[in-house]
N, CA, C and O atoms as CSV, one atom per row, in Angstrom:
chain,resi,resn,atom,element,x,y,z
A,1,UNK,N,N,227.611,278.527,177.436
A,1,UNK,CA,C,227.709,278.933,176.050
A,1,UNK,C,C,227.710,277.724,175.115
A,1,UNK,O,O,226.837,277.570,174.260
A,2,UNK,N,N,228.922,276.705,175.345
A,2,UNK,CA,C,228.781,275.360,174.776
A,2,UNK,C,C,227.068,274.736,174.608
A,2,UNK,O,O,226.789,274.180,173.546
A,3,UNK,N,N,226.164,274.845,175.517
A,3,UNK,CA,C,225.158,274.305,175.868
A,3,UNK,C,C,224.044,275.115,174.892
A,3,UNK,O,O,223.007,274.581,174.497
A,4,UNK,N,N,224.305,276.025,174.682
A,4,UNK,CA,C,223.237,277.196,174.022
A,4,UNK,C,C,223.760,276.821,172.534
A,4,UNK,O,O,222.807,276.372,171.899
A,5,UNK,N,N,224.949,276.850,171.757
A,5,UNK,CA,C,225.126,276.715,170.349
A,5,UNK,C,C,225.131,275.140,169.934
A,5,UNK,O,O,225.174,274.760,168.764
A,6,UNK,N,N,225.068,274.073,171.343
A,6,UNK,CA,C,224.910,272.938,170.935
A,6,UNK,C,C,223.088,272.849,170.474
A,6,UNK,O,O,222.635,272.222,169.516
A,7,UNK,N,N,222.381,273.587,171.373
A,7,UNK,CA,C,221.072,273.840,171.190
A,7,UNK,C,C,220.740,274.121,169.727
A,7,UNK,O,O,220.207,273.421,168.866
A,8,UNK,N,N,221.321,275.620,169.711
A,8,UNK,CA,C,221.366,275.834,168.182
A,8,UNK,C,C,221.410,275.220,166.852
A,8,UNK,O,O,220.674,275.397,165.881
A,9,UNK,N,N,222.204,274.628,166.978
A,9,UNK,CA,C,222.578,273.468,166.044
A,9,UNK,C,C,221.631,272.738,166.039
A,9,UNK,O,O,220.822,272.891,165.125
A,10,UNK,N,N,221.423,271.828,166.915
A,10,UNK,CA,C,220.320,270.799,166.967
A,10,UNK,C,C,219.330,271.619,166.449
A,10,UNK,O,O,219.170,271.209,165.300
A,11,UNK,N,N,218.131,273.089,166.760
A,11,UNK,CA,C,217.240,273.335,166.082
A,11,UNK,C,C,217.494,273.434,164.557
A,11,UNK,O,O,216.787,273.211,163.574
A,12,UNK,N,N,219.119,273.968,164.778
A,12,UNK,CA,C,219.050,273.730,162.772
A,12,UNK,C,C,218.860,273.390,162.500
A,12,UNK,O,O,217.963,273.597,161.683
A,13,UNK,N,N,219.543,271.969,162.791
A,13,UNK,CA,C,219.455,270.515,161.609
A,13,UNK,C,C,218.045,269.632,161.895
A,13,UNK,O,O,217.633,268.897,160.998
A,14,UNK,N,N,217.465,269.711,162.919
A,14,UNK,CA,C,216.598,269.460,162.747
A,14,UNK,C,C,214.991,270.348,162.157
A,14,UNK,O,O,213.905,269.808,161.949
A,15,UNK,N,N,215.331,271.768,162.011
A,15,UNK,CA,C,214.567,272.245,160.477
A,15,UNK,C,C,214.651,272.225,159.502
A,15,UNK,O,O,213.974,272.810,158.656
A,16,UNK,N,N,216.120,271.055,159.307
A,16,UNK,CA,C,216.230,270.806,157.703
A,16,UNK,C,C,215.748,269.642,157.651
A,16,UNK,O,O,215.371,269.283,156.536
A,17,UNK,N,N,215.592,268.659,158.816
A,17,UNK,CA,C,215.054,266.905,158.368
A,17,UNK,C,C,216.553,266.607,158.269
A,17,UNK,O,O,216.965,266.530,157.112
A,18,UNK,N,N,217.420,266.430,159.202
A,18,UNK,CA,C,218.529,266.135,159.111
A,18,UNK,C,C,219.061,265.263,160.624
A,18,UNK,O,O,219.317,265.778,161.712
A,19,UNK,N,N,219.099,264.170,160.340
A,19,UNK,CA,C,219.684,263.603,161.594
A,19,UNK,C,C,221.005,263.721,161.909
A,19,UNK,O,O,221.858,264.154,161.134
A,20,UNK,N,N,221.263,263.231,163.375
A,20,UNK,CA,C,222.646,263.238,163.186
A,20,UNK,C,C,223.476,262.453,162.720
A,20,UNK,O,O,224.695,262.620,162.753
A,21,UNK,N,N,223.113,261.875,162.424
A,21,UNK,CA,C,224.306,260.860,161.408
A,21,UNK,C,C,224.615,261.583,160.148
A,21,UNK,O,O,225.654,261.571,159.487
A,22,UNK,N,N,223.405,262.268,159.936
A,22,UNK,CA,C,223.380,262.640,158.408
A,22,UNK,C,C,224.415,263.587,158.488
A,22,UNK,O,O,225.389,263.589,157.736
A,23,UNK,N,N,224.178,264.526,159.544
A,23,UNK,CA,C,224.782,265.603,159.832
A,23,UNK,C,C,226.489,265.489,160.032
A,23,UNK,O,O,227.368,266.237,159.603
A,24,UNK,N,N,226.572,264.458,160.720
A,24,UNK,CA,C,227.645,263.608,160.932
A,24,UNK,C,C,228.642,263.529,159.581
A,24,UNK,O,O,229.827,263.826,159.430
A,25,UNK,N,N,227.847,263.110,158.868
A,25,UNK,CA,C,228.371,262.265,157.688
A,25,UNK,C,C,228.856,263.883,156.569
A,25,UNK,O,O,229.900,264.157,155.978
A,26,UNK,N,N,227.505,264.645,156.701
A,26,UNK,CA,C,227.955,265.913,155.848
A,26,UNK,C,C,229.462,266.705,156.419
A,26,UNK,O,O,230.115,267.481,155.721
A,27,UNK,N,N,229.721,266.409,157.459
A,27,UNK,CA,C,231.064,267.579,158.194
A,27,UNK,C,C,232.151,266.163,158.202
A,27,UNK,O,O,233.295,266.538,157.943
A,28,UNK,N,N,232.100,265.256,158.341
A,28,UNK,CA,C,233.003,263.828,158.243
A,28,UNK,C,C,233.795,263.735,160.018
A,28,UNK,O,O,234.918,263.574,160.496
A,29,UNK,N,N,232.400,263.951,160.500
A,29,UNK,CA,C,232.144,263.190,161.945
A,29,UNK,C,C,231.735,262.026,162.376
A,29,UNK,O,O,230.827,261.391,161.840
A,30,UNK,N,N,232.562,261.551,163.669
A,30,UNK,CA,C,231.350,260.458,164.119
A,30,UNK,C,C,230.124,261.072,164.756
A,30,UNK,O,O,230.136,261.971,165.596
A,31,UNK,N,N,229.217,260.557,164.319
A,31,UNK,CA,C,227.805,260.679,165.425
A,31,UNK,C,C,227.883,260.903,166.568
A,31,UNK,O,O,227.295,261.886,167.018
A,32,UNK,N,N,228.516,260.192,167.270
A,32,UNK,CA,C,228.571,260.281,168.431
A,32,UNK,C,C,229.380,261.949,169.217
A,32,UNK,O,O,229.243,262.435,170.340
A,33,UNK,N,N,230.252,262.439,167.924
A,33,UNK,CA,C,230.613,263.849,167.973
A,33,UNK,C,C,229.705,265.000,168.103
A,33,UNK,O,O,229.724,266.016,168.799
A,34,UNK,N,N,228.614,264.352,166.892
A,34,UNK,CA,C,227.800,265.286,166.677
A,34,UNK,C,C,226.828,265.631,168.019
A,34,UNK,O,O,226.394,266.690,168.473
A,35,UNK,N,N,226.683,264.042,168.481
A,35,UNK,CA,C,225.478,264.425,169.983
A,35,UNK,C,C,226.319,265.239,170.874
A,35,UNK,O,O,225.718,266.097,171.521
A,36,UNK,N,N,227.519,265.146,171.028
A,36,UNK,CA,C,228.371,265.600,172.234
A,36,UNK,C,C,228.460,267.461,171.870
A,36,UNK,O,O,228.077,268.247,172.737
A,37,UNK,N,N,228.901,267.879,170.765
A,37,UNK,CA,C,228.101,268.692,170.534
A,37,UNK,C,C,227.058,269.241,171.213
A,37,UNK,O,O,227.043,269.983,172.195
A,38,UNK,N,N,225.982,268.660,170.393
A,38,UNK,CA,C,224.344,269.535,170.971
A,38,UNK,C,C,224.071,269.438,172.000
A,38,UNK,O,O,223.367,270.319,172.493
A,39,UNK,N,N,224.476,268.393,172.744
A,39,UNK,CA,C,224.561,268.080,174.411
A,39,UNK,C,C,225.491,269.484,175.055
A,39,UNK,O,O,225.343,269.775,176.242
A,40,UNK,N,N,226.337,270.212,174.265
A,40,UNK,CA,C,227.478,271.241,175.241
A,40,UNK,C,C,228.275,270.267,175.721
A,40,UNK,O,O,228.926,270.567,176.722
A,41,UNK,N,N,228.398,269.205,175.291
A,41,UNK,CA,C,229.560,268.506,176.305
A,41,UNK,C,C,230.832,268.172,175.796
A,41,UNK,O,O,231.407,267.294,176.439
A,42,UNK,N,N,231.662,268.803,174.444
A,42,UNK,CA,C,232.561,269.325,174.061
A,42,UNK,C,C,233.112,270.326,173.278
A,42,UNK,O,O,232.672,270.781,172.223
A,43,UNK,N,N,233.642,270.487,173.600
A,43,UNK,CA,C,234.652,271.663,172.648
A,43,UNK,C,C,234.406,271.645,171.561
A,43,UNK,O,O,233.719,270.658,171.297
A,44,UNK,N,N,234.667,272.401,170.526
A,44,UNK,CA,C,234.518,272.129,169.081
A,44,UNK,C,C,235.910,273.322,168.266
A,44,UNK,O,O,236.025,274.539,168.413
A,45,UNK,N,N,236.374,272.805,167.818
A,45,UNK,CA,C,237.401,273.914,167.069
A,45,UNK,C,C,236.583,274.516,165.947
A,45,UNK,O,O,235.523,274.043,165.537
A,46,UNK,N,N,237.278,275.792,165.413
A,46,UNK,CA,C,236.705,276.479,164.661
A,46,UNK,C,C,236.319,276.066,163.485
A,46,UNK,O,O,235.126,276.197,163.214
A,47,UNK,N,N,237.438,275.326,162.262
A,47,UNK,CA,C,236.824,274.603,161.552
A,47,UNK,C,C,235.822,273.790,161.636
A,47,UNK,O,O,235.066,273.994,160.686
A,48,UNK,N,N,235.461,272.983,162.305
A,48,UNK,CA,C,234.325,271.855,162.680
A,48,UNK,C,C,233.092,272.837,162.413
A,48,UNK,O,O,232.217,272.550,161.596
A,49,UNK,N,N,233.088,273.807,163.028
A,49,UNK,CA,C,231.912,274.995,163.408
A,49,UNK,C,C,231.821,275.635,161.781
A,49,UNK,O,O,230.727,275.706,161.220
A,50,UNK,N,N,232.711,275.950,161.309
A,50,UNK,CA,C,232.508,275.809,159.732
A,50,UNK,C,C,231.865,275.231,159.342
A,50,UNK,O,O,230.700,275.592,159.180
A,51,UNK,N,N,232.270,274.151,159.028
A,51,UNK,CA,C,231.640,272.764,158.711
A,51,UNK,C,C,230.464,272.579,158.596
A,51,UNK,O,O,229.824,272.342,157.571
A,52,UNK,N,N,230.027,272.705,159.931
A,52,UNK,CA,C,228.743,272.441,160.617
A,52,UNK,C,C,227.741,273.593,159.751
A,52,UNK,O,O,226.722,273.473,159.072
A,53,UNK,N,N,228.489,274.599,160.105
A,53,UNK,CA,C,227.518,275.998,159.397
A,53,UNK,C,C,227.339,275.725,158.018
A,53,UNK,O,O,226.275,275.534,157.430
A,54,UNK,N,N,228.619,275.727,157.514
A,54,UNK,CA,C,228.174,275.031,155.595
A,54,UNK,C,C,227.608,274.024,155.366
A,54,UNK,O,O,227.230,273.930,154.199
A,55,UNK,N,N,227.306,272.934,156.217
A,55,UNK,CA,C,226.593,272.080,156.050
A,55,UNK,C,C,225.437,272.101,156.176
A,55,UNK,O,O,224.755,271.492,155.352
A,56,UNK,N,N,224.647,273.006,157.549
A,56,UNK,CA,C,223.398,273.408,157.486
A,56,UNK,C,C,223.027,274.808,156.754
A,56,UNK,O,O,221.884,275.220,156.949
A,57,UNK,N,N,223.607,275.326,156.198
A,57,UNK,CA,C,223.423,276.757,155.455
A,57,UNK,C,C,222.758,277.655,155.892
A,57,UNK,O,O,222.118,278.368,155.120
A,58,UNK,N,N,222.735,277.894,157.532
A,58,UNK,CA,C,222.517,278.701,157.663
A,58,UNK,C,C,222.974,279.938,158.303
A,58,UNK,O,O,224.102,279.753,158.760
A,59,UNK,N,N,222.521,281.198,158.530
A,59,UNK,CA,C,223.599,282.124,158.750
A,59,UNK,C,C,224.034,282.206,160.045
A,59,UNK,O,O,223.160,282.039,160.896
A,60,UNK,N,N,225.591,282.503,160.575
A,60,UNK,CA,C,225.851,282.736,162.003
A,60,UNK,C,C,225.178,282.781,162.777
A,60,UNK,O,O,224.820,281.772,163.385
A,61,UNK,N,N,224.628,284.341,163.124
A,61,UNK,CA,C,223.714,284.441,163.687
A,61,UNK,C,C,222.686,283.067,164.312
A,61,UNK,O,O,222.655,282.758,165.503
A,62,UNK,N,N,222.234,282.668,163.688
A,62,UNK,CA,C,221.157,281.303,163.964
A,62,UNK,C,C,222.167,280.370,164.672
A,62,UNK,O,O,221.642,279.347,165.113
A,63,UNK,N,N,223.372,280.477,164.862
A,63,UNK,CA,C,224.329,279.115,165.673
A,63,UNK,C,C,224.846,279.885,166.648
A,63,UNK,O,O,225.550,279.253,167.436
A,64,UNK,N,N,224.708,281.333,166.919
A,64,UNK,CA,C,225.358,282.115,167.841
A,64,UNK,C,C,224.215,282.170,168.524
A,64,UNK,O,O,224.024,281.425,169.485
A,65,UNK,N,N,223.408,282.970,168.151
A,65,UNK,CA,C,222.454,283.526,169.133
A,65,UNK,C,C,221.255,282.709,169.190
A,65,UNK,O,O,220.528,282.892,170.166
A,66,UNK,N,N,220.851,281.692,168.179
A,66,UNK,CA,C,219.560,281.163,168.111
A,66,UNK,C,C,218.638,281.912,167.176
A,66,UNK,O,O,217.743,281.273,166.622
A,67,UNK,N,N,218.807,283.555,166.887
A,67,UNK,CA,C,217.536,284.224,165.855
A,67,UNK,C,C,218.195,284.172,164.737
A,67,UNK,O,O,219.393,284.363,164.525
A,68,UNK,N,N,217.154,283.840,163.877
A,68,UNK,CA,C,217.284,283.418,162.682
A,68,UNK,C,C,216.827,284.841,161.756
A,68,UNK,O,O,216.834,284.805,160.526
């Protein structure tokens, strides 16, 4: 599951032209958070996942399931 919404994410931000730093920098992460993330290779608390979502604007759905 971790592995599938880290996916997610990554297609987000990268259909906005958004690296991860950038991405990083919009939620007030390190980078190196952000890859671990899209990699599935940590946890993420709920706020962060906020974050992340208001930062790329887009709807649930698209970070849960992938359809947009």
């Amino acid at each position: 599951m971790l592995a599938r919404l880290g996916g997610n994410i990554e297609r987000e931000r990268k259909a906005r032209g958004l690296t991860q730093e950038k991405l990083a920098e919009a939620v007030d992460l390190h980078p190196r958070v952000v890859q671990k993330i899209e990699a599935g290779e940590t946890n993420l608390k709920a706020t962060t996942l906020f974050r992340i979502q208001a930062a790329l604007g887009c709807p649930w759905v698209a970070l849960a399931t992938g359809v947009r």
